[in-house]
N, C-alpha and C positions, 0 to 999 in steps of 0.2 A: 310409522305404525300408528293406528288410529284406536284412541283414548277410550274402555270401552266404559258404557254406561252402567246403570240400574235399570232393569227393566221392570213392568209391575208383571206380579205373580198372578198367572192366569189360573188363579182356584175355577172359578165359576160359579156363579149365586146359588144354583143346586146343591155344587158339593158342598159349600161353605153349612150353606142351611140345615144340611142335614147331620155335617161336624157340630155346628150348635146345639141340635138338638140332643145330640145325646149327650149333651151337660144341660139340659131344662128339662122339668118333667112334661111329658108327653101329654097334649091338651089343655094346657097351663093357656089363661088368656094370653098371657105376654112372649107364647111362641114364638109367633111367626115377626109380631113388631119388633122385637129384641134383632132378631137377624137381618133384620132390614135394615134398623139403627147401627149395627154393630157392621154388615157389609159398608154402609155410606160412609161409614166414618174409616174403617182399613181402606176403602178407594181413597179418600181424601189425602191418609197419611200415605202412600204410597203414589200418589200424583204427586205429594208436596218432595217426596223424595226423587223424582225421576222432573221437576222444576229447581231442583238444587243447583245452584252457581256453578257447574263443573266445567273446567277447558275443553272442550270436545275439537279445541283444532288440534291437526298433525303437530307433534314435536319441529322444532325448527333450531339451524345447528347456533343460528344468534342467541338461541333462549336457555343455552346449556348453560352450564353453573362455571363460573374461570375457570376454578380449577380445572375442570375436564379440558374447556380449550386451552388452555395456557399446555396441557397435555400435549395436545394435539402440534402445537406451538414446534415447540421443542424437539419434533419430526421433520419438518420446514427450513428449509434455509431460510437464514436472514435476508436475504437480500428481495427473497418471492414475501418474507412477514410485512418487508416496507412497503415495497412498490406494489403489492398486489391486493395481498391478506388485511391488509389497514384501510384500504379502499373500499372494502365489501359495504359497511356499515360506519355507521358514528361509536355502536359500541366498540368493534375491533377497532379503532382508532385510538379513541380512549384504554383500552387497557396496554396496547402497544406503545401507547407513548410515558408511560413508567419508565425512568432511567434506571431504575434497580433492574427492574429484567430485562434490558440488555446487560448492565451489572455483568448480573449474574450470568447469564449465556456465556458473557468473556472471561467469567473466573473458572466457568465448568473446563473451557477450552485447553486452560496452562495448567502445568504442577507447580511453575512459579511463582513470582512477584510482578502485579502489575497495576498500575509502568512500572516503568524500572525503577523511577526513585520516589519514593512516596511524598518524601518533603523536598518535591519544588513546588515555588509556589505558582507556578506557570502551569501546572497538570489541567487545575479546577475548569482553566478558562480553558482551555489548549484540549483538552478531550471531548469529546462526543463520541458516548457509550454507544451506541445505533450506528457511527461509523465504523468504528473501531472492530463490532463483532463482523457488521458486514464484510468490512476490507480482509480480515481473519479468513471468515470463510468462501470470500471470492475467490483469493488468492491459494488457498490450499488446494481449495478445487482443481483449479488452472494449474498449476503446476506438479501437483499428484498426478493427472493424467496428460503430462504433456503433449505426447503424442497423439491426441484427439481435439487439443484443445489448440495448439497453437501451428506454426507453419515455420518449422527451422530453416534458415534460407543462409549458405553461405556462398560470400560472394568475393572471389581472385580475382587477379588480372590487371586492378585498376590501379593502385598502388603498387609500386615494382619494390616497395621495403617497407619495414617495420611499420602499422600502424599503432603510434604511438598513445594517438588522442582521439575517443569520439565522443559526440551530445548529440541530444535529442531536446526537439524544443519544440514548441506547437502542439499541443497533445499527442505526443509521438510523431506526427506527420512529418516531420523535415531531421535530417540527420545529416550533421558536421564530421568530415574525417581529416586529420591530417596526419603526417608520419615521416619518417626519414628519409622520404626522399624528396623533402624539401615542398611538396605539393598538398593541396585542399581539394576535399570535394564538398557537394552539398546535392544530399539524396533525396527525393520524395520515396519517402519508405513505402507505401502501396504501390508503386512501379518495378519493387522488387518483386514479383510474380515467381512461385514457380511453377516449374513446366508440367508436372505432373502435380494432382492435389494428391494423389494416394502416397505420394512418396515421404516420410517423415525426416529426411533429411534431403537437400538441393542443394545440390554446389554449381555458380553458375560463374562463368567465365566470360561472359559478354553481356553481361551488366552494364548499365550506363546512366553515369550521374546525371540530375540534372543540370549542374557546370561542376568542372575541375579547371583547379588552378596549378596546373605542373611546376609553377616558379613563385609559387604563394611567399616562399621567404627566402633568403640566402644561406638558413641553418636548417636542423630540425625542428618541427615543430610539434612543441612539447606538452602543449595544454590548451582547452578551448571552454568559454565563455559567455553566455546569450546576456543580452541587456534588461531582456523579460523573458524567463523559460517560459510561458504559458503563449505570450504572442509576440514572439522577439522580430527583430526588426536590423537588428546588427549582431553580427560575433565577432568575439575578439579573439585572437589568439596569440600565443606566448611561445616565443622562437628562442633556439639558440644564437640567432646573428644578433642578439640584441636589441630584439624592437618586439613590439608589441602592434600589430595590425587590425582595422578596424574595417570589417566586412557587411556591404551593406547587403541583406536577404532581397531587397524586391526589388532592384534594379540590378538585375544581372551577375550577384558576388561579385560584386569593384570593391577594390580598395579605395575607402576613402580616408584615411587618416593614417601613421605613421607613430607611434612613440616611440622616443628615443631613449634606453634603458641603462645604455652603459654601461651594462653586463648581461650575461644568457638569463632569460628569461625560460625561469620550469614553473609556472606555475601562475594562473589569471584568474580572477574573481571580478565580475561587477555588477555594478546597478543601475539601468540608464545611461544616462551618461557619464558618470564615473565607473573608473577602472582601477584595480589594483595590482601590481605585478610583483611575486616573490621572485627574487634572484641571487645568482649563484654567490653572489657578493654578501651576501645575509640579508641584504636591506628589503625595503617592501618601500615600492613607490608609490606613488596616487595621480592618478591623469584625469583631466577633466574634457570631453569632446571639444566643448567650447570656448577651450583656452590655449589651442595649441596642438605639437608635437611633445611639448616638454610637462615636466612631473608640477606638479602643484605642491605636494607634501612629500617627505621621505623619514621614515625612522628606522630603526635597526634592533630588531626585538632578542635577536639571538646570533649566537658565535658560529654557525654552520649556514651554509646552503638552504633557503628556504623551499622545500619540497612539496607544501600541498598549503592552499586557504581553503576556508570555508567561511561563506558570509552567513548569518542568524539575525535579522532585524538590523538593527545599527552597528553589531560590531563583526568582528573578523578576525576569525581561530587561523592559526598559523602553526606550523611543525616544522620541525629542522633537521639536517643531520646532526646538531650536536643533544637530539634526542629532548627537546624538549617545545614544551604549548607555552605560546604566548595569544592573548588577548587583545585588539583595539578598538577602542569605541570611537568610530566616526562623527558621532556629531559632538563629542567632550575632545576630539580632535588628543587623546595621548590614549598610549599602552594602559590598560589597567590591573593586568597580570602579564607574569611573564617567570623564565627560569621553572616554570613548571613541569618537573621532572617525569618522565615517561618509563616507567623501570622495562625498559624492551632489553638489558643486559647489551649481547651482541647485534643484538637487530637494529633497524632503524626505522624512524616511523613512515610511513608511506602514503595516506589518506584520510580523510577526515570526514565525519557525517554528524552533523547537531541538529536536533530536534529540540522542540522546548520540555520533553521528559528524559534527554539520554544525547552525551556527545561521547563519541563512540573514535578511536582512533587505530586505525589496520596497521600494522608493522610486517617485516622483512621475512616473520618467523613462523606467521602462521597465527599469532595469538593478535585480541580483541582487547581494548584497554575503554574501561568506560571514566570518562570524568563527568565531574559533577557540572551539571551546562550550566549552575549561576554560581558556585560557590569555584567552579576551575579547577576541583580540586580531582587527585584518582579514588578512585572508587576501589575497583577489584578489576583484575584481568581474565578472558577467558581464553583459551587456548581452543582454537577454532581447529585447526589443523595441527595436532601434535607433532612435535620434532622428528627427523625420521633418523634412521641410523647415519653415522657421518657418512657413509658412502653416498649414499643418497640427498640430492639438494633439498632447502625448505620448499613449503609453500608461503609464498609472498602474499598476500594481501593486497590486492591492489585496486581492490574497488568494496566498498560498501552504501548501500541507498536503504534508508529506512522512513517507514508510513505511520500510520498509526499505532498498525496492528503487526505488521510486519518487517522483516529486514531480511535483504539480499544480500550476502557474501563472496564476493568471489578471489580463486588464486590463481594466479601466473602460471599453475602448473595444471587449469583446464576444468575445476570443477567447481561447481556453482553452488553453494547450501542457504537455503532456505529455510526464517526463522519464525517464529511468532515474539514480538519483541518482547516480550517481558526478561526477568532476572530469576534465575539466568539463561541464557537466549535458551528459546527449546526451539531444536532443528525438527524439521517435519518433513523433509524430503532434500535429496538432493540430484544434481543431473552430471552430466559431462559434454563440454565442449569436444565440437570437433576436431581441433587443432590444440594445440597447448601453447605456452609461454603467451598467455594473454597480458596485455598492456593496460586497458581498462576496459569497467563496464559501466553504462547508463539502463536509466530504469527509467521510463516516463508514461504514465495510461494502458497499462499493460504490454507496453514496446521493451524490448530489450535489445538492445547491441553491445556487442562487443569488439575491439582491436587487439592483436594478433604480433607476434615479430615474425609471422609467413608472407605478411603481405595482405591477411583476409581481415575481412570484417563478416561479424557472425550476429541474425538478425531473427529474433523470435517475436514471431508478429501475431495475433489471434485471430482465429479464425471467422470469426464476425465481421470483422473491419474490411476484411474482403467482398461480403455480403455487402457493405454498405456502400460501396462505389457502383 
């Protein structure tokens, strides 16, 4: 809308003259000069007013006051404020990059606590407020409207039993299956297509990996491992015959390494070239590629079965069935907690997820146990899935993945809930698997899969990533 001026008032010298004159007396010498004097001078101040300094260009949306944009803001998703809105100008750049108003956008979002635990001292460095709202509201998007947003694709036939164990590694693009009957596969997840795009469920039965290994190990295999999830290069995995196999990705999935465990291996963690293996004997081993088939180190954190690792920087979370977290830090090479009581009553713990704001561990019952990720210590429990009547089984817990902003849940008994992580978790949607008694689930760049005791693997892939091949 264009700015409007002062225009000069078109009296005209006659009217003026003769409004004069009937305030002089009529024939007076200084008639008619007065009104001469007296027009030039009201032209002058009415030029000097219509030469005044005023903006006469169009309004423009950069030159609005913050507040109104920061308004306008607040309508936008985060994701279009970074990548698109910040680009316009140098000012939009500058007021978008105030860490308080992303802050704030992430406190408007929760009724909670966020993160979760205010004093660690890992939050300050470990957070980025501008990821965190993004990751927020990417992720609710995507899965509040799943059925527009992603391609559910489940996939029989290939495994003929229980899929025990999957991963995802590559930014989603490659996916490890192994499972009870003894075999591995290794999928390029965008060659899972299905057949129709209208359809929001595919069940496809002539699927075909990039290789499977029918005789991958001589037990089941219980657990799998990349050496770098972002561009792995080998997997390991964790068998019941007692070995621990090292898979190489770019030459064909060959076996090229063997460790030797001396008890059932449930459970592998590593980094490069070291490996660690929980087994059924309680102990936790340590293999180095370079040094063999045999263990390099071995300690014994706890009196039960070691059931699940998880590695954080140098050390490595442990759980047990005698229900409790033990600690090791790898490069001080000992345990630095342990005996860490898990109050799961009859349950037992079953997975582990540490973040440097929240270690979070799933058990048998349904419920969420946070501990404290530098002090070790428990926190408070959430009961994700309440107990059902005794007729009825629990739901199990058998996977949890958490982001910034987010955390993914899943139970054995098929349904998936989705959180914003703060304290205490706030669910914001949840879905259901096609099949039930799921085994586990991975989360990697918007990829999800999951394993099955049908025989399936179940795979939520987004709809872009299609676009992009």
């Amino acid at each position: 809308m264009q700015r409007r001026t002062f225009p000069i008032c078109n009296l005209g010298e006659v009217g003026l003259k003769l409004h004069l004159s009937d305030k002089i007396k009529v024939g007076s010498p200084i008639e008619f000069n007065m009104c001469d004097d007296i027009i030039q001078s009201v032209k002058e101040e009415l030029l000097d007013i219509e030469n005044i300094s005023i903006n006469t260009e169009e309004p423009s949306f950069d030159t609005l006051p913050v507040e109104i944009i920061l308004k306008i803001c607040s309508y936008l998703d985060p994701y279009f404020l970074r990548n698109t809105f910040s680009k316009i100008c140098r000012r939009f750049e500058d007021i978008l990059a105030d860490e308080h108003l992303w802050k704030h956008w992430v406190h408007s979002k929760i009724k909670g606590c966020f993160p979760v635990l205010l004093d660690c001292k890992m939050v300050d460095n470990a957070l980025n407020w501008e990821d965190v709202c993004i990751d927020m509201d990417v992720e609710k998007r995507k899965w509040t409207n799943v059925k527009n947003t992603m391609r559910h694709i489940v996939v029989k036939d290939v495994h003929f039993a229980s899929v025990d164990t999957v991963l995802l590694v590559n930014n989603g693009e490659l996916c490890i299956s192994g499972g009870r009957d003894r075999g591995m596969a290794l999928w390029n997840v965008l060659d899972i297509t299905p057949h129709d795009k209208s359809d929001n469920v595919t069940t496809l039965t002539d699927a075909k990996p990039r290789h499977i290994k029918y005789d991958a190990h001589s037990g089941w295999v219980w657990d799998l491992a990349p050496d770098n999830i972002e561009s792995a290069t080998k997997v390991y995995s964790a068998s019941w015959d007692n070995t621990v196999k090292v898979w190489d990705l770019a030459t064909g999935f060959e076996c090229i390494e063997t460790f030797k465990c001396g008890m059932s291996a449930l459970s592998v963690v590593s980094t490069d070239n070291n490996v660690m293996a929980g087994l059924y004997s309680k102990k936790i081993l340590s293999f180095d590629l370079r040094a063999g088939a045999n263990p390099v180190n071995a300690y014994k954190p706890h009196k039960g079965p070691v059931l699940a690792l998880h590695t954080y920087n140098n050390m490595v979370a442990s759980v047990s069935e005698d229900k409790t977290l033990a600690v090791y830090d790898k490069v001080a090479g000992k345990v630095i907690a342990n005996d860490i009581k898990i109050p799961t009553e009859k349950a037992y713990p079953v997975c582990i997820s540490w973040t440097p704001t929240a270690l979070y561990i799933g058990d048998s019952k349904g419920s969420l146990h946070l501990m404290h990720p530098e002090h070790h210590i428990h926190v408070k429990s959430h009961e994700i899935w309440p107990e059902p009547p005794i007729i009825k089984p629990s739901s199990k817990i058998t996977s949890c993945c958490q982001s910034q902003g987010n955390m993914i849940v899943c139970s054995d008994r098929g349904e998936i809930k989705f959180f914003y992580n703060c304290y205490p978790p706030q669910e914001y949607t949840s879905m259901k698997t096609s099949t039930f008694d799921v085994t586990q689930m991975r989360y990697q760049n918007g990829v999800m899969v999951i394993g099955t005791c049908d025989s399936a693997l179940e795979f939520w892939v987004p709809n872009e990533k299609y676009s992009e091949v």
